[in-house]
C-alpha positions as CSV (number, residue, x, y, z in Angstrom):
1,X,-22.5,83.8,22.8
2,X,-20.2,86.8,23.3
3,X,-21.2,89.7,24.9
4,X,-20.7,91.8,21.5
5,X,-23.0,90.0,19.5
6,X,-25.6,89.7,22.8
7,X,-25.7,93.4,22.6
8,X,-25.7,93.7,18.9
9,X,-28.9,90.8,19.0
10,X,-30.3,93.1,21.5
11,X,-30.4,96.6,19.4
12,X,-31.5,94.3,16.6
13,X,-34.6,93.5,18.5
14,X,-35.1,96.7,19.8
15,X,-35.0,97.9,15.9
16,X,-37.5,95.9,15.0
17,X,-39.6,96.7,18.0
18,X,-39.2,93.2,19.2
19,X,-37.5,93.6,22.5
20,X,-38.6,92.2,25.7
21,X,-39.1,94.7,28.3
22,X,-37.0,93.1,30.4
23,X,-34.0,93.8,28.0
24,X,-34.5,97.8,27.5
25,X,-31.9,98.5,30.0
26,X,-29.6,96.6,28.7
27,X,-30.1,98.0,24.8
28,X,-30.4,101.5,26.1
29,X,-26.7,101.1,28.0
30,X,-25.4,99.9,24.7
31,X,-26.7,102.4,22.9
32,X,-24.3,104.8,24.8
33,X,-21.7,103.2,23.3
34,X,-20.0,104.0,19.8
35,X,-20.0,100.4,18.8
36,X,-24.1,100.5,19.9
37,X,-24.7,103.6,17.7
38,X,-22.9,102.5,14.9
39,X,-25.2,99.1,15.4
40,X,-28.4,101.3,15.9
41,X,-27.7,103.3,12.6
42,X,-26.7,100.3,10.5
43,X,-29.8,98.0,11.6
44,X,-32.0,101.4,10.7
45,X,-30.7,101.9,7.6
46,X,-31.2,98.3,6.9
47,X,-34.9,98.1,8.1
48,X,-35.4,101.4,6.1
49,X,-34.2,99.5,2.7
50,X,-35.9,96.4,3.3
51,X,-39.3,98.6,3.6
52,X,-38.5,101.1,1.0
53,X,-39.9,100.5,-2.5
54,X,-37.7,103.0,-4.1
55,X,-34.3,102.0,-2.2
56,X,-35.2,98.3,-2.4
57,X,-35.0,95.8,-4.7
58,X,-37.8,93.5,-6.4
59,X,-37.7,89.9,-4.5
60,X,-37.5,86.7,-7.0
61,X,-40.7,84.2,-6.1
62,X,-38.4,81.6,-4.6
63,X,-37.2,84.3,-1.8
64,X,-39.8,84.1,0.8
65,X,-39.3,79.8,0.3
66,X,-35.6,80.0,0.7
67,X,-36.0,82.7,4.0
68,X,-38.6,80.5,5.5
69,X,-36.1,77.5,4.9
70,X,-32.8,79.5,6.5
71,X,-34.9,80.1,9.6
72,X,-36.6,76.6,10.4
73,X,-32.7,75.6,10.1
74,X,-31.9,77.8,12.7
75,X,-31.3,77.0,16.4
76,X,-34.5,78.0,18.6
77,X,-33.4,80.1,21.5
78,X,-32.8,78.6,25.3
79,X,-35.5,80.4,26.6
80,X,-38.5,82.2,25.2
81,X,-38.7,85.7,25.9
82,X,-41.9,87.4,26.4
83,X,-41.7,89.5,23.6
84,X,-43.9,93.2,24.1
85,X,-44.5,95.9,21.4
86,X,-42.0,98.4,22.4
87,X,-44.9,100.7,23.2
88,X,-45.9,98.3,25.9
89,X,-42.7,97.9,27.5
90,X,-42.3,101.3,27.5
91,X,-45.9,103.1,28.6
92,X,-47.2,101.8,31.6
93,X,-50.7,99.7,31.6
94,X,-53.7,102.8,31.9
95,X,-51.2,105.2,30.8
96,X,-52.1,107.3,27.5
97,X,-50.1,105.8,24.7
98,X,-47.9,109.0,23.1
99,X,-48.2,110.2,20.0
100,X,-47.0,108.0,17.2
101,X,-44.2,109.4,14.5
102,X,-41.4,108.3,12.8
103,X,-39.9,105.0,11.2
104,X,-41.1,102.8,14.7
105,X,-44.5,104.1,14.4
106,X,-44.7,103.1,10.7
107,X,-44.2,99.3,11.8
C-alpha cells in the first residue's frame, strides 16, 4: 500500500473514531498537511451526510445486504490493530474524561 492512501486510511479511522492509539501520531502529522486537511474535511463532510436525515438519502432494503456482501469480499488486514475509542487513546486511564461536544461526541 502506498504511503498516500496509508495516511488517507489513517484520517479515515481517526474520523470515525476508530484509530489505534498507536497511530495518532502518525494521523495528527498528516493532518499538517494540505493533502491531510483536504482528507479530514472530505471524510467529515461524508460522515456528516451519511448521519444526516435531511442531507441524506432514504437507503433501498437490499442496501444493508449488498454492504454486508462488499465487505466479507474484502481482504482482512495483516495485522489486527487494537482498536480504542479515541477518548481512550487520548485521556489517560484515571484521568477525568473532557467534556463531550461536537460531531465526535455525537458517535
Amino acid at each position: 500500500m502506498d504511503t498516500h492512501t496509508r495516511l488517507h486510511e489513517t484520517i479515515s479511522a481517526l474520523a470515525d473514531g476508530e484509530l489505534a492509539a498507536s497511530e495518532l501520531e502518525l494521523a495528527f502529522a498528516a493532518l499538517d498537511t494540505p493533502s491531510g486537511r483536504h482528507a479530514w474535511d472530505a471524510y467529515r463532510l461524508i460522515g456528516d451526510v451519511l448521519r444526516s436525515e435531511q442531507c441524506g438519502h432514504a437507503l433501498s432494503a437490499q442496501f444493508d445486504a449488498r454492504l454486508a456482501s462488499h465487505l466479507a469480499a474484502e481482504a482482512a488486514p495483516d495485522e489486527p490493530a487494537a482498536h480504542l475509542p479515541l477518548s481512550a487513546a487520548i485521556v489517560p486511564p484515571g484521568a477525568a474524561e473532557p467534556l463531550e461536544a461536537g460531531p465526535l461526541a455525537q458517535r
